[in-house]
N, C-alpha and C positions, 0 to 999 in steps of 0.2 A: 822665152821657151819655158813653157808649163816643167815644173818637175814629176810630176809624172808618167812621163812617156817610157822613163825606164820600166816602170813597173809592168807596162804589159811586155816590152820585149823579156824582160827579166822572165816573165813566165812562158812564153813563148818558148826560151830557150832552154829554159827546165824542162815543160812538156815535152820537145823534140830530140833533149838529151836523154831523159826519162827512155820514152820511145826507142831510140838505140839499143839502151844497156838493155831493156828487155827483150828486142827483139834478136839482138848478137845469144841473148843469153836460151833462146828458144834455139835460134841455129847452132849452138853446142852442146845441147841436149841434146836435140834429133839426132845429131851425125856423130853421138861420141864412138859411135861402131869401128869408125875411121879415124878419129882426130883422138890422140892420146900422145903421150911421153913416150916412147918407147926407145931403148938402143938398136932396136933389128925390125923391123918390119916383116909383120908374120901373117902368110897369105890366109883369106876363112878358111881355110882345109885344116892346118893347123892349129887355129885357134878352135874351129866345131870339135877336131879330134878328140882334146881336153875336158869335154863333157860330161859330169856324172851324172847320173840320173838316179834320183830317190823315187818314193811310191810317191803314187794320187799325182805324177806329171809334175814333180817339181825337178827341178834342171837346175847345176850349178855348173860355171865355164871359169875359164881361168883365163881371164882377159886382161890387159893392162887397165888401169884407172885413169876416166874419160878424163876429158882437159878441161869442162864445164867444174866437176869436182876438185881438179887443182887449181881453177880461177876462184871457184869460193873457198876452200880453208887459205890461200893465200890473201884474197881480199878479208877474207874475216880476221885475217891477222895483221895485217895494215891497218885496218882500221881500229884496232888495239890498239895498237902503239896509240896511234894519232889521237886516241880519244882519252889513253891517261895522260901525253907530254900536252896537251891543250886543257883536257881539265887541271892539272899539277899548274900550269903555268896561270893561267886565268882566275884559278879557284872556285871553280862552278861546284 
């Protein structure tokens, strides 16, 4: 058995895991309208109510913070840790 047959699955599986986390991470953008933290679930009537409106059409709402937004400062904090206890340990 040639050694390297791993190497194309090895990319294979990167490409098709690559693919995933970008494309979960586009369906959490689009839909953070609906997908968020919240303790109470508040219908658009309540959530449009809370609208201010400045001049030249600028708009501010008061909506909870999407879940796309808490999967990146949470993964960017994971991946803190994990990148000083591996470099501390290794010495890179």
């Amino acid at each position: 058995m040639p050694p390297y047959t791993w190497i194309n699955f090895e990319s294979a599986l990167w490409l098709l895991l690559g693919g995933t986390f970008v494309a979960l991470a586009v369906i959490l953008a689009r839909s953070s309208r609906r997908m968020s933290f919240t303790g109470k679930p508040r219908s658009e009537e309540e959530l449009d109510a809370e609208t201010h409106e400045f001049g030249g059409g600028l708009k501010e709402q008061n909506r909870p913070v999407p879940l796309f937004i808490w999967l990146v400062v949470v993964g960017y904090f994971i991946w803190a840790v994990a990148y000083v206890l591996f470099t501390g340990k290794y010495g890179l």
